[in-house]
C-alpha positions as CSV (number, residue, x, y, z in Angstrom):
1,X,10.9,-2.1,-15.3
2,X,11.0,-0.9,-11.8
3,X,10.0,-2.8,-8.8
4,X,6.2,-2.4,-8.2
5,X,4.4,-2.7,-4.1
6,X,0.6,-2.2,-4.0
7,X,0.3,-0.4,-0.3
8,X,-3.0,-1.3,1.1
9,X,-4.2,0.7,4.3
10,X,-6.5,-1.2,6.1
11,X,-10.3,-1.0,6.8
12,X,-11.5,2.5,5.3
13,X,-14.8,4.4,4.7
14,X,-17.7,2.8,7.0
15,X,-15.0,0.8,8.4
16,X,-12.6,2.4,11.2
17,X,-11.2,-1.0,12.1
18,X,-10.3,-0.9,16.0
19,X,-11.6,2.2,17.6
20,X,-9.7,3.1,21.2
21,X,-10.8,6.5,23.0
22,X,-12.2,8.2,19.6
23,X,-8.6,7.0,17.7
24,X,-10.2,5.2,14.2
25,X,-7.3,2.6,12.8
26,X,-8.0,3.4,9.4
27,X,-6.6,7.3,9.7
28,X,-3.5,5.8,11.4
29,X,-3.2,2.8,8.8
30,X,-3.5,5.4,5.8
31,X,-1.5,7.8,7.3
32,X,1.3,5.2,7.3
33,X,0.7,4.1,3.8
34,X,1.0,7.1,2.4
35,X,4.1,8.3,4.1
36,X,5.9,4.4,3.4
37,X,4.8,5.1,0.3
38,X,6.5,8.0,-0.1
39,X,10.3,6.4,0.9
40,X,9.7,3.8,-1.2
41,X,9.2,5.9,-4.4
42,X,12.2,7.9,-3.5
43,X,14.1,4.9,-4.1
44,X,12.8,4.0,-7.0
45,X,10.4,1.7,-6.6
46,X,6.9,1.8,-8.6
47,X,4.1,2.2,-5.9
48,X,0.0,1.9,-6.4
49,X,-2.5,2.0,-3.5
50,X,-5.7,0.2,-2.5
51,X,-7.0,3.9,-0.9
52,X,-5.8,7.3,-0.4
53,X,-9.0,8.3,0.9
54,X,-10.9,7.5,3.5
55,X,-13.2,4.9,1.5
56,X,-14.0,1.3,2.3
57,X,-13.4,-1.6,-0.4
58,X,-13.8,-4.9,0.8
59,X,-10.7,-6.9,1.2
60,X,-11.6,-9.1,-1.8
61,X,-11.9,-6.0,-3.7
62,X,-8.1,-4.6,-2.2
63,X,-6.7,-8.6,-3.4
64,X,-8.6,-8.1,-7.1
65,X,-7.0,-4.5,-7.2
66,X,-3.6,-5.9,-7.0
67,X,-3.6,-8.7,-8.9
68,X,-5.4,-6.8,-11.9
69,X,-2.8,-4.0,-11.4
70,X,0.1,-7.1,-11.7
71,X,2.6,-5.8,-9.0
72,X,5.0,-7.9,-7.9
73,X,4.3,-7.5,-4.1
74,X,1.8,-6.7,-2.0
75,X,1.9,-4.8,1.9
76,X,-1.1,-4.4,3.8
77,X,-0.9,-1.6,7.2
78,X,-3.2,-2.5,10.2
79,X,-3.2,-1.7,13.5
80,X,-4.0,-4.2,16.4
81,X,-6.3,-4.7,19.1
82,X,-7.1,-6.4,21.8
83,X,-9.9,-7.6,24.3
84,X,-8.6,-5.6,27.7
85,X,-7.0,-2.3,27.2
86,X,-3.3,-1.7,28.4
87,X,-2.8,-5.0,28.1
88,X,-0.8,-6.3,25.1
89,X,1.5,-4.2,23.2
90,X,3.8,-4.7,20.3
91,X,4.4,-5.4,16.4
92,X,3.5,-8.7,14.9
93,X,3.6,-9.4,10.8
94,X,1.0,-11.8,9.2
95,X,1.8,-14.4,6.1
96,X,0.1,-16.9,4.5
97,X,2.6,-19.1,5.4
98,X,6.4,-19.0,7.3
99,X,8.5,-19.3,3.9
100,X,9.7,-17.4,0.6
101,X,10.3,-14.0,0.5
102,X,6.9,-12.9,2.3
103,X,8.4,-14.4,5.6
104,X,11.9,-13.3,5.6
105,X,10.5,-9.7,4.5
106,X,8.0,-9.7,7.2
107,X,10.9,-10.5,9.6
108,X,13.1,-7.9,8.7
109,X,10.0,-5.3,8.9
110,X,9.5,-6.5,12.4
111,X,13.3,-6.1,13.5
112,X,13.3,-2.4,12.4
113,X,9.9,-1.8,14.0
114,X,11.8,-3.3,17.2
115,X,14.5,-0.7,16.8
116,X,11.6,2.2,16.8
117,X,11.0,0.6,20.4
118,X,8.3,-2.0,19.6
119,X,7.8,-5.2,21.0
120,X,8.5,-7.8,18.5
121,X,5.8,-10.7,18.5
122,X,6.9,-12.3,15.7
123,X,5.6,-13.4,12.2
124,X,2.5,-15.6,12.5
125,X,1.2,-17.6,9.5
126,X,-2.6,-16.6,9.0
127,X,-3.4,-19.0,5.6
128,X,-7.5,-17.7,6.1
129,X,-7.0,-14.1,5.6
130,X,-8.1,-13.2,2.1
131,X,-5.9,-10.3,1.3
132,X,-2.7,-13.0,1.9
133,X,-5.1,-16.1,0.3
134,X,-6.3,-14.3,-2.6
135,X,-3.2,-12.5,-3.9
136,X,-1.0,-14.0,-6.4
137,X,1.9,-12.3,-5.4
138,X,3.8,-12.3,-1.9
139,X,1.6,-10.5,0.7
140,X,2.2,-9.0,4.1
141,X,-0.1,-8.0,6.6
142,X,1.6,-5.6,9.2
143,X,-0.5,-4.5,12.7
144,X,2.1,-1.6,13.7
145,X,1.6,-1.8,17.5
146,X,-2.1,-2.0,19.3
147,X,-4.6,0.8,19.4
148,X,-5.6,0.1,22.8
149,X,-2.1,0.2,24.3
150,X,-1.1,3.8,25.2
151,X,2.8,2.9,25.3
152,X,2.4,1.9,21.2
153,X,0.1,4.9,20.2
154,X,2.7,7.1,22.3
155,X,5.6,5.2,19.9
156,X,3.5,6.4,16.7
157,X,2.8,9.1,17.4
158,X,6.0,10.4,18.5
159,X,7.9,8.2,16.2
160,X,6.5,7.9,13.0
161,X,8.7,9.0,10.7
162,X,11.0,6.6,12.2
163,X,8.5,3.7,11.7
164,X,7.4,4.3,8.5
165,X,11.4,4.5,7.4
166,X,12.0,1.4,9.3
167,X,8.4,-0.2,7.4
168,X,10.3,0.6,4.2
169,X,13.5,-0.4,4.8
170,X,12.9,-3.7,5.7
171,X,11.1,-3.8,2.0
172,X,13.9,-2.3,0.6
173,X,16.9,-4.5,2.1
174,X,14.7,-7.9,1.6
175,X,14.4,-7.0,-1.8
176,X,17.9,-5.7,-2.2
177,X,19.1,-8.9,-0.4
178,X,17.5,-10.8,-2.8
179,X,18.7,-9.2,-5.9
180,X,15.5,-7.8,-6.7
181,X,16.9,-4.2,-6.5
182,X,19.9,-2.3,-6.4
183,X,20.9,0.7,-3.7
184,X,19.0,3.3,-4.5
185,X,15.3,0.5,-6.0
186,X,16.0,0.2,-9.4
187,X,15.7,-2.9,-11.2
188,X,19.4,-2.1,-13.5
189,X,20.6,0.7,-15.0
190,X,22.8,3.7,-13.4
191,X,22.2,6.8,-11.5
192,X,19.3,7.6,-9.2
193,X,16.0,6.9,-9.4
194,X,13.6,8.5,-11.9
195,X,11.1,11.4,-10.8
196,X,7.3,10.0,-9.9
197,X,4.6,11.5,-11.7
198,X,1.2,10.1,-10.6
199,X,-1.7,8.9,-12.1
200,X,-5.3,8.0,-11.0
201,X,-6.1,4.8,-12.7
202,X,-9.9,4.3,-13.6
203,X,-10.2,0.9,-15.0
204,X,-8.2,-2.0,-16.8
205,X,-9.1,-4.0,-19.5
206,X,-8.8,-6.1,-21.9
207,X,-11.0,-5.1,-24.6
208,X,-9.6,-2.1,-26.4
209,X,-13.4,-1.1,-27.1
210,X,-14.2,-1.2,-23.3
211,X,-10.8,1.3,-22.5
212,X,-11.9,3.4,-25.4
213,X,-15.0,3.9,-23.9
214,X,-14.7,4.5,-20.8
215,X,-11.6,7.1,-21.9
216,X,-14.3,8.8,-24.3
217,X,-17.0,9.1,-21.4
218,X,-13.9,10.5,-18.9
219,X,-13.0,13.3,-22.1
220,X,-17.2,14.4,-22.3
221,X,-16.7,15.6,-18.3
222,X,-13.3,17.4,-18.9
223,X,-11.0,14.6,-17.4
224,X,-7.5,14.1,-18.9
225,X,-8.4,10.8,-19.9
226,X,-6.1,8.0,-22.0
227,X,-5.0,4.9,-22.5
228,X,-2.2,3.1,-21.7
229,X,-1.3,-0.3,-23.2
230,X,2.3,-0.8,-22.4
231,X,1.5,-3.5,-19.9
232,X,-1.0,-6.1,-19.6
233,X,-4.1,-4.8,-19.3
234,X,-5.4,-2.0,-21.1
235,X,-5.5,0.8,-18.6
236,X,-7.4,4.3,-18.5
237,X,-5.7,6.5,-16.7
238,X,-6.5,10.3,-15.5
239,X,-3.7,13.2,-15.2
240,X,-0.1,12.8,-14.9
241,X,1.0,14.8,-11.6
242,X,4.1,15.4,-10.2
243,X,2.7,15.4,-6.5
244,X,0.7,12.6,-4.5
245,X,-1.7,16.0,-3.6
246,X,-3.1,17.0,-6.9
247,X,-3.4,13.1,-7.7
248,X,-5.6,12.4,-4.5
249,X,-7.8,15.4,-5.2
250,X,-8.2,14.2,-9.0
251,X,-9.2,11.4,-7.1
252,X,-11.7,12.7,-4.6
253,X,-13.0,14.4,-7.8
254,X,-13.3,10.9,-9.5
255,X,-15.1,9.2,-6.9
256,X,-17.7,11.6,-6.3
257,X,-18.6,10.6,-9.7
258,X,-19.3,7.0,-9.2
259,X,-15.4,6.3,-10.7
260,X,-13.2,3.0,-9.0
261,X,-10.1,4.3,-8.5
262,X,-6.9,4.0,-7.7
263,X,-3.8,6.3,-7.3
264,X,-0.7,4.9,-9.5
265,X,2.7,5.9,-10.3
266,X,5.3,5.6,-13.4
């Protein structure tokens, strides 16, 4: 089974996060989950998201999601603030606490983030923060630079290819590192990673009759509906795309039904 990351990019919806001059965090935080998540696919590695649209989920509801889904790690983007403008910059990582793989991750994210041209503040243990409290895998929070310093917007936005490639590669060499992956994020086995197709996952159970349901309700409005119980939970899935673009409009369609989603991979 390949490696599987739930990417969560912070606040969302009727949230913005930090605002600075009429820049919204959330656009920047999902902008930056979806092109991390992109690397990290091409190297094999099995990646679901709390949001690929701009919609707000408590961060309760973003832990739930991830430990439901079972993945074996967890990576939430933020960006920072502060009181006075211009006054702070820099990247800093957050952990429930300064050990295990979490940490050492969380420090190599930050050293590639300092190559970009970041500050590097460090990785702070933040035990009360209920995305890193309530998962029950290793979680990282990540504030990539401050919104209300113009010397970090100017580094994303000038650089952020390079810092979503420098976000992923200190995943991938942790996890490579630690014998969790091979070169190339597989789990075993030869060659080069498999092609993604996504999926937009509508619920997981685990009552058959509940899945069945919901998939028979999904098939009445014309959505590709079915069920997949290869893993742990029964889950009813929609489509099977081989673009994150027609996936995220499935989605958008989805949701303006009343559906919880979430955009998955195989």
């Amino acid at each position: 089974m390949p490696y599987s990351i739930m990417l969560d990019a912070g606040h969302g919806g009727r949230d913005p996060g930090a605002v600075y001059e009429g820049r919204q965090e959330k656009d920047d935080n999902l902008n930056l989950v979806l092109a991390i998540g992109e690397i990290l696919q091409n190297n094999g590695v099995d990646v679901e998201y709390t949001r690929t649209t701009d919609v707000y989920e408590t961060p309760y509801e973003k832990a739930m999601e991830a430990n439901n889904a079972g993945v074996d790690l967890f990576v939430s983007i933020h960006r920072n603030s502060f009181p006075t403008d211009n006054t702070v910059s820099g990247v800093e990582s957050l952990v429930y606490d300064l050990s295990g793989l979490k940490y050492e991750m969380a420090q190599n994210i930050n050293e590639q983030l300092e190559t970009v041209g970041f500050v590097n503040l460090g990785v702070k243990a933040r035990p009360n923060l209920v995305v890193l409290r309530r998962t029950r895998m290793p979680a990282i929070l990540v504030e990539v630079g401050f919104i209300n310093s113009d010397a970090d917007n100017e580094l994303v936005d000038s650089n952020f290819n390079d810092i979503a490639q420098a976000i992923a590669t200190g995943i991938l060499d942790t996890l490579q590192e630690n014998g969790l992956i091979e070169n190339g994020g597989s789990q075993g086995g030869q060659g080069g990673p498999d092609p993604v197709y996504y999926q937009v996952q509508v619920g997981a159970f685990r009552n058959r009759m509940y899945a069945e349901r919901l998939r028979n309700e999904l098939l009445e409005q014309d959505f590709p509906a079915f069920v997949d119980d290869s893993g742990q939970f029964l889950r009813v899935l929609v489509g099977d795309y081989d673009n994150l673009e027609d996936a995220v409009n499935m989605e958008q369609r989805l949701k303006m039904e009343g559906y919880q989603t979430v955009v998955v991979n195989r």
